[in-house]
C-alpha positions in Angstrom: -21.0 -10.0 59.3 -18.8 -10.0 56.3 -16.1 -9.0 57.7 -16.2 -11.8 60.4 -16.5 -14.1 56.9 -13.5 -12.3 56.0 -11.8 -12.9 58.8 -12.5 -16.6 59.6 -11.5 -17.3 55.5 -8.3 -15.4 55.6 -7.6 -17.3 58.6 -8.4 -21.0 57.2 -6.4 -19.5 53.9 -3.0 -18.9 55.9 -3.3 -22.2 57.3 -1.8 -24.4 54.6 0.8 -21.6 53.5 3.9 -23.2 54.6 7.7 -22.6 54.9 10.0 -25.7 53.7 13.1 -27.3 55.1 14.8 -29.8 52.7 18.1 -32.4 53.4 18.8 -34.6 50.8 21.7 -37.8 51.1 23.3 -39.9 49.2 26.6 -41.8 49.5 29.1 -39.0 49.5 26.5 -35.0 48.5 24.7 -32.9 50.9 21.3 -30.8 49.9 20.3 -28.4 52.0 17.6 -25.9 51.3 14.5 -23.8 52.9 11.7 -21.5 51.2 9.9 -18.9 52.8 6.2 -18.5 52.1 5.8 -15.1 51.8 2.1 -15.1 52.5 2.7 -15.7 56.0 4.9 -12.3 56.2 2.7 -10.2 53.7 -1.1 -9.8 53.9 -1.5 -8.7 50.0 0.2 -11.7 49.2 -2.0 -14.7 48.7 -0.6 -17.5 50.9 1.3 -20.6 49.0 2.3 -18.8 45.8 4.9 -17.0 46.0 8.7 -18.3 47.8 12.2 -16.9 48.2 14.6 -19.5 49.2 18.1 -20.6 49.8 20.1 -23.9 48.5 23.4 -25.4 49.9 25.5 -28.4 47.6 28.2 -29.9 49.0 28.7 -32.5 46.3 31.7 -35.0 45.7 33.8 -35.2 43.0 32.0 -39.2 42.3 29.7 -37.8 40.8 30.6 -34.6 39.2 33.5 -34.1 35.8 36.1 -32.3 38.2 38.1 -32.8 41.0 38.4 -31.0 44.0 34.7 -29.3 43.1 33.6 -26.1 44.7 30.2 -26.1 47.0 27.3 -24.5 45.3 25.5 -22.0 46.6 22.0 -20.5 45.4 18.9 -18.1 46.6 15.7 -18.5 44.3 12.4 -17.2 43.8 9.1 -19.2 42.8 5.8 -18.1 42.1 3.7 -20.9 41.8 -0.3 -21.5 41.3 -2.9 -24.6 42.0 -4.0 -25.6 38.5 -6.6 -27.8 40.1 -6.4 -30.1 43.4 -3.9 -32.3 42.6 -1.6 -30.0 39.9 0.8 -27.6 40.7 2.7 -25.1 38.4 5.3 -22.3 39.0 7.8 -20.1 37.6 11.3 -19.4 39.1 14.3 -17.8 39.1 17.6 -18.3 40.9 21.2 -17.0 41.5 23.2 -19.5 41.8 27.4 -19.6 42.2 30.6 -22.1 42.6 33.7 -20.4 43.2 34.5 -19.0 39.7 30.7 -19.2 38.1 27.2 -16.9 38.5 24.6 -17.9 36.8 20.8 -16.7 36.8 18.7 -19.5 35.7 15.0 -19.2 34.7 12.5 -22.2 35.2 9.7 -24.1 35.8 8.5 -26.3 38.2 5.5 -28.8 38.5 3.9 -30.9 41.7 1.5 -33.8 40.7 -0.4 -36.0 43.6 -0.5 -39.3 42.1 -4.4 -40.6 42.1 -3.4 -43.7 44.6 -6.4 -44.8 47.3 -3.4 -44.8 49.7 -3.5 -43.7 53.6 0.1 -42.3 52.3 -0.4 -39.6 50.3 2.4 -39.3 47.2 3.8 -37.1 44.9 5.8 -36.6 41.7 7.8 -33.5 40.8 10.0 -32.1 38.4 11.8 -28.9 37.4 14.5 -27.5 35.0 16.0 -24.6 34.9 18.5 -23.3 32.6 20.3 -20.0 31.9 22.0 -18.9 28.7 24.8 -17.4 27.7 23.6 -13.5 28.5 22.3 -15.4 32.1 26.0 -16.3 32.9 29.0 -14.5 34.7 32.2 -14.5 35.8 33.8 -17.7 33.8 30.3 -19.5 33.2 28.7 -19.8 29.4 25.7 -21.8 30.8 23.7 -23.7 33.2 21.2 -26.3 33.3 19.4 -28.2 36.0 16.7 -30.3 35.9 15.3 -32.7 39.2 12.6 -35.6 39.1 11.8 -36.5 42.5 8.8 -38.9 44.1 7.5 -37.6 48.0 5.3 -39.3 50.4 3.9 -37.6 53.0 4.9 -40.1 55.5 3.4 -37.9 58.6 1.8 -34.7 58.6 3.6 -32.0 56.7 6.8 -34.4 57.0 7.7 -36.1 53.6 10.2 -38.6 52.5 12.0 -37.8 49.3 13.5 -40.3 46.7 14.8 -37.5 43.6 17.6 -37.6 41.1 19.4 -34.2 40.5 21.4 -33.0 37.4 23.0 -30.0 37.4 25.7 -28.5 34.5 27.8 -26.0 35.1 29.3 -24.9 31.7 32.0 -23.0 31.8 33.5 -20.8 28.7 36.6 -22.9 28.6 34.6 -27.0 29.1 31.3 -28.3 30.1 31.0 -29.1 33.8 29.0 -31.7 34.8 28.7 -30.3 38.5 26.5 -33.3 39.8 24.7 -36.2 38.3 23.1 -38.6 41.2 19.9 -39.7 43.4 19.7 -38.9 46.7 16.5 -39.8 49.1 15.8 -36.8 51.7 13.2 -35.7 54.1 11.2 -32.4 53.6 9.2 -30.5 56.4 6.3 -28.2 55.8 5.7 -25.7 59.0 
């Protein structure tokens, strides 16, 4: 009997972990990213907490300090936890690289649902990450990103996204301001 318990829990637990698939717009960047939830791969990992991932920037030089700028690139890990219903918390840590910068950024990020008697659920988020001097290779001294986005959950596991992005890439010889902008996107859960 217990393990049928077991069994039937386990199962209603791996149905909300869920993968991600990201594009975000604006005039002249593209965002691409994806996490993997690695509770749907791993059994002695609990479902939802813990996500290796993959970013793509094409930005444009509007809204960045440079000309000509390189596309970024970035893989990430997050390990995140439910601090109650509507609160979410996590820790994270990326690779990220332009043509002549490496960086490893450490951060946090935070999900808040927003307490609205809506048939639309929505959502505010933010996250900064930075990485110091003794983070950064190849030319870079530093990095620092930080996002503020607002989601609704438009249709099942398919959100809309409305985010501003700022990302430095501080190089040994100048500050970078690698892209400054908003950008609306939608997000899928599956």
């Amino acid at each position: 009997m217990f393990k049928k318990i077991s069994l039937i829990t386990l199962g209603a637990v791996s149905a909300f972990a869920m993968h991600s698939a990201e594009v975000n717009i604006n005039n002249s960047d593209l965002e691409l990213s994806a996490k993997l939830d690695m509770g749907q791969f791993n059994k002695s990992v609990e479902p939802d907490t813990i996500f290796l991932g993959a970013r793509y920037i094409n930005a444009d030089d509007r809204h960045s300090d440079v000309n000509n700028i390189d596309d970024y690139y970035e893989v990430n890990f997050l390990m995140q936890k439910n601090v109650n219903s509507d609160f979410r918390l996590g820790l994270g840590v990326k690779l990220n690289h332009t043509e002549d910068f490496v960086s490893i950024p450490l951060g946090l990020e935070a999900v808040y649902k927003l307490p609205v008697t809506s048939s639309i659920p929505f959502y505010i988020g933010a996250s900064i990450y930075t990485a110091p001097e003794v983070l950064s290779f190849d030319k870079a001294d530093s990095f620092l990103e930080y996002r503020f986005t607002l989601e609704a959950e438009a249709i099942k596991n398919g959100f809309i996204t409305l985010g501003y992005r700022h990302l430095d890439t501080n190089y040994e010889r100048g500050d970078v301001e690698y892209n400054e902008s908003l950008y609306f996107g939608l997000k899928f859960l599956f």
